[in-house]
Structures are given as structure tokens and as C-alpha cells.
C-alpha positions in Angstrom: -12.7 16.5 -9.6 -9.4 14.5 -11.0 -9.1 11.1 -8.5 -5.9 9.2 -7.7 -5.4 6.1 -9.1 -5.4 2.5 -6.8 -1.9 2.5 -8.2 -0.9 6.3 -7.0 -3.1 6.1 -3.7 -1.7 3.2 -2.8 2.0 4.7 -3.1 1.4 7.7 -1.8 -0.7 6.3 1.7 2.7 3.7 1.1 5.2 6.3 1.6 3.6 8.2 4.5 2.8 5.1 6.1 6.1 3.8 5.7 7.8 6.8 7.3 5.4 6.5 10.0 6.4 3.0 10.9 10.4 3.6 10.4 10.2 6.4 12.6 7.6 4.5 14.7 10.6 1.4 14.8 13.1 3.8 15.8 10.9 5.3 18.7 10.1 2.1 19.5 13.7 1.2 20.1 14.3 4.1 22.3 11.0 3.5 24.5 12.1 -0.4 24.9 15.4 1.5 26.1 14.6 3.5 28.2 11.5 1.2 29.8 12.7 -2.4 29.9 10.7 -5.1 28.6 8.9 -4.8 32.0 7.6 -1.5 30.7 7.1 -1.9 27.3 4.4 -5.0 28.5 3.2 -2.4 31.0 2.5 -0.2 28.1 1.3 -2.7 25.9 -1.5 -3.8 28.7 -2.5 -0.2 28.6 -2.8 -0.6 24.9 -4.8 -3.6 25.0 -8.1 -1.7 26.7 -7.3 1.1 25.2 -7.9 -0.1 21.4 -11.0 -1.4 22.9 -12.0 2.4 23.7 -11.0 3.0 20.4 -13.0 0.8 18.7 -16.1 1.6 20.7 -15.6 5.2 19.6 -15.2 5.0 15.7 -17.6 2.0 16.1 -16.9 1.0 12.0 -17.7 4.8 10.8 -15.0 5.1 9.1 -15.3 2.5 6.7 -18.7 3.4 6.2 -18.1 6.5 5.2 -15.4 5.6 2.8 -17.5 2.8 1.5 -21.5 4.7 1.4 -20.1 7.8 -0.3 -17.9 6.0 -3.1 -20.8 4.2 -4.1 -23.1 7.1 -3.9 -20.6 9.1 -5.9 -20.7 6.7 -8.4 -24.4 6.5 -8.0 -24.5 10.5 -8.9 -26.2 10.5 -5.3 -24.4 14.1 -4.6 -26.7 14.8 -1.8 -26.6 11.6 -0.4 -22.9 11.1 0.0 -23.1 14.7 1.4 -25.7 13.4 4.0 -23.8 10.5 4.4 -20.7 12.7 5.9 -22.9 15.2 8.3 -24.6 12.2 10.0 -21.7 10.1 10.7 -19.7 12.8 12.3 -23.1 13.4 14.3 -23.0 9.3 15.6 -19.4 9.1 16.1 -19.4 12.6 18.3 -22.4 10.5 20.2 -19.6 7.2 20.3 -16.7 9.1 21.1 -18.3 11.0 24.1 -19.4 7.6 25.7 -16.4 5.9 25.5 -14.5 8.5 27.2 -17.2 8.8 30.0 -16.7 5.1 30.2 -12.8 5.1 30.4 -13.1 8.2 32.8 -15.3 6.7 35.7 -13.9 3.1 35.3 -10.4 3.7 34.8 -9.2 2.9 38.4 -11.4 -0.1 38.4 -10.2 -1.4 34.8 -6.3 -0.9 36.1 -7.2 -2.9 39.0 -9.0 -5.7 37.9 -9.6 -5.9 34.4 -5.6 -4.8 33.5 -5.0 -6.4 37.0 -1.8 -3.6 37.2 -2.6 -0.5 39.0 0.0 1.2 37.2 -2.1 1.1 34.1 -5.0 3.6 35.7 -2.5 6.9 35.3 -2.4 6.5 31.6 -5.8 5.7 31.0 -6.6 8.7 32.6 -4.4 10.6 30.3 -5.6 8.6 27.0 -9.2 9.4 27.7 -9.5 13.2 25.6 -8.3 11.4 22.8 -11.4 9.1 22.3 -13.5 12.1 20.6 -10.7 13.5 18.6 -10.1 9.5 17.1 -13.7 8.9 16.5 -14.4 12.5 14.4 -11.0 12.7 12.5 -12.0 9.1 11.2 -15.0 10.4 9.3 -13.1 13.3 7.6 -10.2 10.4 6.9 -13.2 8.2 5.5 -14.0 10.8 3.4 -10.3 11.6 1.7 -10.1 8.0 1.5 -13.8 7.7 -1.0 -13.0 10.4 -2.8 -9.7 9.4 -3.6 -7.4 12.2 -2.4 -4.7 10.5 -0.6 -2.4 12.7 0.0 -4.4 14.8 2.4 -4.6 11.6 4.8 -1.2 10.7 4.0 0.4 13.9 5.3 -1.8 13.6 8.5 -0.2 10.1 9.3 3.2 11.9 9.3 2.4 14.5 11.1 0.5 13.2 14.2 3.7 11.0 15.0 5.8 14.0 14.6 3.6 15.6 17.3 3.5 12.6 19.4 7.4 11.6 19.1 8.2 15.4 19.9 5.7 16.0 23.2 6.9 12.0 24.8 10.7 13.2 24.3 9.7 16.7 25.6 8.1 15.2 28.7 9.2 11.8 29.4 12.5 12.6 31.7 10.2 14.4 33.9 8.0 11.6 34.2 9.9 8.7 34.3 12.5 9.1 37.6 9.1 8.6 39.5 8.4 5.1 38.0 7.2 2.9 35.1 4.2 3.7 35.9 4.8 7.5 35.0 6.8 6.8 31.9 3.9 5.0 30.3 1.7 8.0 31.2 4.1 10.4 29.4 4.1 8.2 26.3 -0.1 8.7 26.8 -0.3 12.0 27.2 2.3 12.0 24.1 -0.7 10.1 22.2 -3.3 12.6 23.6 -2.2 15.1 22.0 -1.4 13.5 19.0 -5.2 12.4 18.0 -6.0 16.4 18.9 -3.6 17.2 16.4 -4.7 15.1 13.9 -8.6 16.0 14.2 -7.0 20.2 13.8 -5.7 19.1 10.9 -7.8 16.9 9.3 -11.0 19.3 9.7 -8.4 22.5 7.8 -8.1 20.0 5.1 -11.2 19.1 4.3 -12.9 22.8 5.2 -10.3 23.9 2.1 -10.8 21.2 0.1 -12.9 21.5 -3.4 -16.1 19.1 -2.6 -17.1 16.8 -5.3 -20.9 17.2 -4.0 -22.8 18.7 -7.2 -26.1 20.4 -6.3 -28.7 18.3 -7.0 -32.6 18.4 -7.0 -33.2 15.7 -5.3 -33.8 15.8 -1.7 -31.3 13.5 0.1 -32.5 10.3 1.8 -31.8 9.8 5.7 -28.7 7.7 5.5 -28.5 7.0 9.0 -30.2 3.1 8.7 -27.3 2.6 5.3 -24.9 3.8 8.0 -26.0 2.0 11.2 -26.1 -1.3 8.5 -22.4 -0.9 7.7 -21.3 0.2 11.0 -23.1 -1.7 13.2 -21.3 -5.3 11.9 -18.2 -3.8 11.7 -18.6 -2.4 15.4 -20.3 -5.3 16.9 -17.1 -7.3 14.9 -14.3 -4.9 16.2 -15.2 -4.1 19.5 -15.6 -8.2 19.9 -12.4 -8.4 19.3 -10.9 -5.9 21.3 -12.8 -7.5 24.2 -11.6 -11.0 23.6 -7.9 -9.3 22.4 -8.2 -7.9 25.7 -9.0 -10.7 27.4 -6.0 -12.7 25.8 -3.6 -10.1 25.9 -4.1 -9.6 30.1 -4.4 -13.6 30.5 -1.2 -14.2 29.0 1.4 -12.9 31.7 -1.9 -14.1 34.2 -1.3 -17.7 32.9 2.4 -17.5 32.6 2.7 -17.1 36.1 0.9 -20.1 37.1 3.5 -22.2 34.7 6.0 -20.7 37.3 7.4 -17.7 35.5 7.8 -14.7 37.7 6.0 -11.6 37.4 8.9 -9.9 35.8 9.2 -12.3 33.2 6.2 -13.1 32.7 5.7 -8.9 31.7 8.8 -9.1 30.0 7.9 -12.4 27.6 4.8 -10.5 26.8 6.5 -7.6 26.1 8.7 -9.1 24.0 6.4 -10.5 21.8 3.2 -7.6 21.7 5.8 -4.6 22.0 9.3 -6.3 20.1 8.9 -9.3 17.9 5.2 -8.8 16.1 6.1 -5.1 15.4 9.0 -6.1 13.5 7.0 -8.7 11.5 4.5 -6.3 10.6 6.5 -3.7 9.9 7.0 -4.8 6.0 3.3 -4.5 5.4 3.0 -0.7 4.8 1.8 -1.4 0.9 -0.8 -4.3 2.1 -2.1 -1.4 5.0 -2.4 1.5 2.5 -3.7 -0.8 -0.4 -6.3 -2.2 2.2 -7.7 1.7 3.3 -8.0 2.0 -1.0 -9.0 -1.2 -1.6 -12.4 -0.7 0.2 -14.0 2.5 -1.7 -12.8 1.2 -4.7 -14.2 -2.1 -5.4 -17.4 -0.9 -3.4 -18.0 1.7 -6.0 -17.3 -0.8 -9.0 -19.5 -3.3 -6.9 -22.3 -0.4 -6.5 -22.0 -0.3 -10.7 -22.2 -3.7 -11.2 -19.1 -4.1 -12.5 -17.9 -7.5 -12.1 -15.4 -8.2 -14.1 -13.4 -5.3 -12.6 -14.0 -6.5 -9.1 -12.7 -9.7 -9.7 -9.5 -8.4 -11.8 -8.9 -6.3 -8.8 -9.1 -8.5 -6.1 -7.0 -11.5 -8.3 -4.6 -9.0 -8.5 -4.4 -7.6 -4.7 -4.7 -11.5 -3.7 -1.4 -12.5 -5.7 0.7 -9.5 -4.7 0.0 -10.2 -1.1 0.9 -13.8 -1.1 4.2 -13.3 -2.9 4.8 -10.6 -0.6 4.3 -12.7 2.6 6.4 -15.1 1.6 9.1 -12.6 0.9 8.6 -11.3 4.2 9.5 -15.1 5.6 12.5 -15.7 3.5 14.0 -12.5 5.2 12.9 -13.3 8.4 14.1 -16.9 8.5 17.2 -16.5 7.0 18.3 -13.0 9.1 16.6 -13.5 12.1 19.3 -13.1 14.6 20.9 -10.4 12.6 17.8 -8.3 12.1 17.5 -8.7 16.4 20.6 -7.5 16.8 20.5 -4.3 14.3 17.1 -3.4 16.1 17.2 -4.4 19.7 20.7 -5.8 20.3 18.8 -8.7 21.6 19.3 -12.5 20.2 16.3 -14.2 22.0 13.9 -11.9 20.1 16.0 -12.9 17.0 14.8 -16.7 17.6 11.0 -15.5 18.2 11.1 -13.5 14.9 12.1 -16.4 13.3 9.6 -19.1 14.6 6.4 -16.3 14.5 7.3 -15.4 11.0 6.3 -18.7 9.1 2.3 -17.6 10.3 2.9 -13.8 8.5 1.6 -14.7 5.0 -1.5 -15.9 6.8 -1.3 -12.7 9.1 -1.1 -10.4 5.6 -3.5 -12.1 4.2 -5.8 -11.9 6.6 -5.8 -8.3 6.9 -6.4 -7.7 2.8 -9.0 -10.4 2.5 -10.9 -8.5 5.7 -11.3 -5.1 3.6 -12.2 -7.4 0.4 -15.2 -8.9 2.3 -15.7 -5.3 4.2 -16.3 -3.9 0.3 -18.4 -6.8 -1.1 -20.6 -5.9 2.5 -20.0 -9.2 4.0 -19.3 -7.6 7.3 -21.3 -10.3 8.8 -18.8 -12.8 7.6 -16.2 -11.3 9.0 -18.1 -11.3 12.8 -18.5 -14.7 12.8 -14.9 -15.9 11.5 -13.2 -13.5 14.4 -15.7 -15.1 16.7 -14.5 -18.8 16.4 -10.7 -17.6 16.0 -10.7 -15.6 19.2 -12.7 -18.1 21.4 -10.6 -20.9 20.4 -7.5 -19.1 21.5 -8.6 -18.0 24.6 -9.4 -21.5 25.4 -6.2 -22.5 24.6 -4.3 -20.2 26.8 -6.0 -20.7 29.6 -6.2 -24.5 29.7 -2.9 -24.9 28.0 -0.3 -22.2 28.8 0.0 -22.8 32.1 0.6 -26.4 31.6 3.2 -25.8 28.4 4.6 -22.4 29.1 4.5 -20.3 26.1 5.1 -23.1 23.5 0.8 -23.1 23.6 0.8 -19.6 23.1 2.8 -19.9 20.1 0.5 -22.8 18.5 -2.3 -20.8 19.6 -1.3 -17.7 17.1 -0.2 -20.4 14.2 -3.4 -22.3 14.1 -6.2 -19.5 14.9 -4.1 -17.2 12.2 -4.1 -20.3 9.8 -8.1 -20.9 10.6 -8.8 -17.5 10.4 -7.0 -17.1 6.7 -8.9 -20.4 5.2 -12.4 -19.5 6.3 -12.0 -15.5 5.4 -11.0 -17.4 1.7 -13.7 -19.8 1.2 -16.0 -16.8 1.9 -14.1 -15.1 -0.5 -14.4 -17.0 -3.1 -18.4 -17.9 -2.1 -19.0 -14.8 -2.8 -17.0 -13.2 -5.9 -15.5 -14.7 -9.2 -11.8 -14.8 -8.8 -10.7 -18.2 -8.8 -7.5 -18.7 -6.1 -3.9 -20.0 -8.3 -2.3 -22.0 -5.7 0.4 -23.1 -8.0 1.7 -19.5 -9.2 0.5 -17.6 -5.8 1.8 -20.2 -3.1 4.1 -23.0 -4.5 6.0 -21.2 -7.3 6.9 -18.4 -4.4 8.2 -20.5 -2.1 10.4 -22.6 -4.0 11.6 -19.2 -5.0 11.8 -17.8 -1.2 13.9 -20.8 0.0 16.0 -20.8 -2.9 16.1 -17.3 -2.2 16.8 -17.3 0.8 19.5 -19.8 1.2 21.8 -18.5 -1.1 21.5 -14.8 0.4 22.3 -15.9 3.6 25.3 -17.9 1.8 26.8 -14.3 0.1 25.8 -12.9 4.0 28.2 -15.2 5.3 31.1 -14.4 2.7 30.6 -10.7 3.1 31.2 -10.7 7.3 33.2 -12.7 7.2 35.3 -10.0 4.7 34.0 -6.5 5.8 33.4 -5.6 9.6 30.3 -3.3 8.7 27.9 -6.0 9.5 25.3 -3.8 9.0 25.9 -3.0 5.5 26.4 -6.9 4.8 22.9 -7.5 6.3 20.6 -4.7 4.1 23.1 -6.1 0.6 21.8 -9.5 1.4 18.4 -8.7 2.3 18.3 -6.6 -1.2 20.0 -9.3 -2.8 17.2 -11.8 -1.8 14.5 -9.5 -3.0 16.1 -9.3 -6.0 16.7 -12.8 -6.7 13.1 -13.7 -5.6 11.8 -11.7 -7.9 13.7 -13.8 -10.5 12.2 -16.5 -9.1 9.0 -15.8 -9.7 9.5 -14.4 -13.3 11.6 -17.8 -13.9 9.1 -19.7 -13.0 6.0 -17.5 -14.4 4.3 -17.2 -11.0 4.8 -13.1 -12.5 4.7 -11.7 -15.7 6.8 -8.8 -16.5 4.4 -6.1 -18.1 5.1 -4.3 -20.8 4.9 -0.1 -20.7 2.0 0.1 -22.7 0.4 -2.5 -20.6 1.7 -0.7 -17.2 0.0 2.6 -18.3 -3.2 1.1 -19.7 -3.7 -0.6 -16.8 -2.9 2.4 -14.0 -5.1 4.6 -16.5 -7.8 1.7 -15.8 -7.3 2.1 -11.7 
């Protein structure tokens, strides 16, 4: 069975996931329009338990499956990978019925005084069927992803927003006239039906798809304990998280108020940032995302062959591009911040949060990449106990802090948890595999080359308004302008080599 590359997985899950999120921007526009800030923050409270759910119901399957069947593939294992596939989709049917019961009987009481909003309960009620669907699909997605057939996946992340854009647009006028409340339930129901979708589709795929499982005569082992052993850290990890994310996220417009903000804007800050300003800053991670799905079955099957040498390459490699690719992400931001508010939201204040919150995104991307390193190398257990200290030591800061200094703690809060959060994931790293971190060619050669960069991008900026009304068109020539003389930067100052095409094909013929 032919396998996509890192190189071709990683652009095709790229593209799809980059449509996703430009139409997900767009309808993310529209819903801030047509729900306020007070609504978006209503919606993102809903969100917060919700993931929660979420993560109680896949419980860390999915990477399991991706991760147990690569290396049992590489293993020749046929009838263990097979096995490992039946008997996830048996736990997380067990995971996805429990956390619906869960949300079902409890949702008044988690609207009232978990969410401490009443107005959350309707949509909770209306996310609940979606829990199964979620926790199922994620096995088949595992699979595709271990195998190495992107594209299947890929075209399911379109899709499923399709579905959901088209049923919230189809619905939402009849819902919203009778209150916020009801809007945000037509944007769940909108969600509903997009995780039923997706499950549809994602079982036709893979009922019609050629299975790389070769009879063998060897009777499968139970896999359920290699399973549980993944899963199990990963859930324990995740769905302590989503507890203390949930914690934070309803403390923060809690707290707010007792520094003397009103209700309204205290829902309104929050919404700002959760729903407005950390979208847009994650928004240019679509490569880091889709390399971080491959990233997993990939070194876990070189791992599972002992392969060291390629491990290492790999994860140099992955390490490097996503530092140079954070700090890209910050020369845009802090050189177009009010302009890139304006062209999205028509809203200058969240052009000065983007700014200040975007000097913390390198640590944010990196973060997320080293995660799924450590997640391959099974150090899952690492993982638990770095979110532990990070999310504890946050909380505590908002609540003893924010109502004293307003959402200035908040904000130091993200930077130095973020910042902890990055070094410790990195000396684990590097504890436990053979890459050895440049800091000269993958921090300080970059951002020499992002400020310089930047400044003299913003400088053309300013000569093109200043000759053109189409504002709009001066803003995406600048921003391509300082791509372009970053990458200059980097190849100036060797912090990249420019590959030749012999060496481009060996290497994608390699991954």
C-alpha cells in the first residue's frame, strides 16, 4: 500500500486545514457580528465545558491509535494493528456514551453554577449527541493518520465545516430574535450536526478503503492494556486540562468583575480575547497543526525500529521550522497589528491585544509541536506533569491577582505559564532524544531577521497608503514583502540553507 510522504501529508492535511480556518475566520467574523462580544464570550463559556466533554470522550484514543498501529505496521504486527482499531472504537463508544449521559443530566446544574450563566444550559443540551459521533470518528481519523493516507481526513475537515457553516446560517435567524441565549444554541446545534456528519463520512471512507492488514498466522495479542497505557496519560493529561482550562476560562470574567468591570465588559474582554484576538494568532499555524497530527505515527514507527538517527533528523528539522515560523508570525503581528484588526474586525482595541499577546506565539507554537514529539517518544507522562504546574500556577494568578490588576495579570499570566511551559516541554526533549537545540541559527539569527524584517515592511506599508486608497491591498503586499525579505534573512545569515533539487527529492523520497 503506497504511503504519503511527511512532506505530502503534511501539505495536503495543510491545505484542508487551512481552508477550514479561512472559512472558519470569515464565519467567525459574521458570528462576532451578529452576536456582540457579549455573545461571542457567551459562546466561548459554552466552549470551555464543552471541550472538557470532548476530551472525556476521545479520552487520548486517537493518538493511540495513530501511534500503536504505525508501529505495529512497522512491526509486521498485521493482526495486531487490526486489533488495535476494533478495540479502541469499542472504549471510546464506552467514553462517548458517558460523557453525554454526564452533560445530559448535569447540564442545567453546569449552566448554573459551574458556567455560572444560565444561558449556557440550552446549548449544552444541543451539543450533547455530538459527544459519541467525536469520540468514534477519532479512531477511524487515527487510523488514516498511521497509515498515512491524508487525504481521506483532509477532505473530512472541509466538509464538516461546510455542514456546520451551512445548518448555523440555515437556522440562526430563527433562533436568534429570542436572545443570545438562542443564538448560541443555533451555532450548537450547527456543531451537532457537524460531528454526525463527520462520523457518516469517516466510516464510508474507511469501509472502501484498501486495508494494509495482511493475513497473518499469528493470533493477535489483546491490545487493550498497549491502549489503556497510551490513552490513559494522554486522558488523565487532557481532560486535566480542560478542567483547570475551565476553571480559568469561567474565573476570568468572575474575577474581572470584582476589579470593578461590569458584567458586560467583563463578557466582552473575555470575548475579545478567547473568541477575537487568540484566534487570529493561531490562525497561521495550519502547517505546525497538520505536521503535528503526522508528526506522531511517524517518528513512533521509526522509534518502534530503532531508528535513531532518523528520529533525531526529524525532530531537528520540525524544531527549526517552527521556531522561524513563530517568529515570522510576530514580525507580522507587531508591525500590522492595528491594520490586520481593522481588515478582520474593524476593531482597533483588538488591534493593540494582537500586538502585545503575539510576542508569547513562538512559545505557543512551540509548545504544541514539542507536545506531539514527546506524545511519539511515549513520554505522555511528561507532558501531565508540565500542564500540571503551568495550569495551577495560572489559576493562582488570576484569582489572587486579576482582581487587584485588572487584566494586565491575566496577560502576564499567559506570557510566563506559556514561557514555563515551552522550557520544561524542551529540556524533556532533549533528556530524552539526540537533537541538540541551535539557539544561534533557530532563535537569534531569526529575529534579527524578523525586526529587520519587519521594520522596513511597515516602512514600504506606509509609502504605499499613503499612495493608493486600497488599503487592503497595501497591507497583504507588505505582509508578503516581509515574508519574503525574512526569508532572505535567514539564508543571509545561514540560519537556512537553500537545498538543492537533488537534495529536495532525496530527502522527500526519505519521508
Amino acid at each position: 500500500m503506497k504511503k504519503e510522504s511527511i512532506i505530502v501529508g503534511t501539505l495536503i492535511l495543510t491545505a484542508a486545514t487551512t481552508i477550514v480556518r479561512v472559512v472558519g475566520m470569515l464565519f467567525r467574523i459574521y458570528l462576532a457580528n451578529t452576536l456582540g462580544a457579549e455573545g461571542i464570550g457567551l459562546y466561548q463559556l459554552v466552549l470551555s465545558f464543552y471541550f472538557l466533554m470532548v476530551t472525556l470522550a476521545t479520552s487520548g484514543i486517537r493518538i493511540a491509535v495513530s501511534r500503536l498501529i504505525s508501529e505495529e505496521l512497522a512491526l509486521r504486527n498485521y493482526s495486531n494493528a487490526k486489533k488495535v482499531l476494533r478495540q479502541s472504537v469499542v472504549l471510546s463508544l464506552f467514553t462517548g456514551v458517558a460523557s453525554t449521559l454526564i452533560m445530559y443530566y448535569f447540564a442545567d446544574y453546569i449552566g448554573s453554577n459551574i458556567l455560572n450563566d444560565k444561558r449556557t444550559t440550552l446549548s449544552l443540551l444541543y451539543l450533547v449527541p455530538s459527544l459519541p459521533c467525536i469520540a468514534v470518528s477519532n479512531c477511524y481519523k487515527g487510523y488514516f493518520y498511521a497509515v498515512g493516507k491524508i487525504t481521506k481526513p483532509s477532505i473530512v475537515q472541509v466538509t464538516e465545516q461546510l455542514v456546520r457553516i451551512a445548518v448555523i446560517f440555515y437556522i440562526i435567524d430563527a433562533f436568534l430574535p429570542k436572545g443570545l441565549e438562542y443564538g448560541c444554541a443555533a451555532v450548537a446545534v450547527g456543531m451537532t450536526a457537524e460531528e454526525l456528519f463527520s462520523l457518516i463520512i469517516t466510516w464510508f471512507f474507511y469501509v472502501f478503503e484498501k486495508k494494509p492488514f495482511k493475513p497473518s498466522r499469528t493470533q493477535a495479542d489483546n491490545m487493550i492494556f498497549k491502549i489503556l497505557g497510551i490513552a490513559l496519560p494522554l486522558s488523565a493529561t487532557s481532560n486535566l486540562n480542560s478542567i483547570l482550562r475551565t476553571v480559568e476560562n469561567t474565573m476570568i470574567p468572575s474575577r474581572l468583575l470584582l476589579y470593578g468591570l461590569s458584567a458586560e465588559n467583563a463578557m466582552s474582554l473575555y470575548g475579545m480575547i478567547k473568541g477575537m484576538v487568540l484566534p487570529i494568532l493561531f490562525f497561521p499555524s495550519s502547517f505546525l497543526t497538520s505536521l503535528s497530527s503526522i508528526l506522531i505515527p511517524s517518528v513512533a514507527g521509526d522509534n518502534a525500529a530503532s531508528n535513531e538517527r532518523r528520529v533525531s533528523e526529524t525532530l531537528s528539522k520540525v524544531l527549526h521550522f517552527t521556531a522561524i515560523s513563530g517568529i515570522l508570525v510576530v514580525a507580522v503581528f507587531v508591525a500590522f497589528p492595528n491594520e490586520i484588526a481593522t481588515a478582520v474586525y474593524n476593531d482597533r482595541q483588538v488591534g493593540f491585544m494582537i500586538k502585545i499577546i503575539s510576542y508569547v506565539c513562538p512559545f505557543m507554537y512551540l509548545n504544541m509541536v514539542i507536545s506531539s514529539m514527546l506524545n511519539a517518544l511515549g513520554e505522555q507522562m511528561s507532558s501531565f506533569k508540565v500542564n500540571i504546574i503551568e495550569s495551577i500556577l495560572k489559576i493562582s494568578i488570576i484569582y489572587f491577582f486579576v482582581p487587584v490588576y485588572g487584566f494586565n495579570a491575566y496577560l502576564f499570566s499567559l506570557f510566563l505559564t506559556t514561557i514555563l511551559n515551552t522550557v520544561l516541554y524542551l529540556a524533556k526533549l532533549l533528556q530524552v532524544s539526540c537533537i541538540v537545540f541551535d539557539i544561534s541559527n533557530w532563535i537569534f539569527k531569526p529575529v534579527a531577521a524578523g525586526a529587520a524584517a519587519g521594520f522596513l515592511s511597515k516602512f514600504l506599508y506606509n509609502i504605499f497608503v499613503q499612495n493608493t486608497s486600497r488599503s487592503i491591498f497595501s497591507l497583504i503586499s507588505s505582509i508578503i514583502i516581509l515574508m519574503m525579505l525574512y526569508l532572505m534573512g535567514l539564508i543571509l545569515t545561514k540560519s537556512v540553507n537553500l537545498l538543492s533539487a537533488n537534495d529536495i527529492k532525496k530527502y522527500m523520497k526519505r519521508a
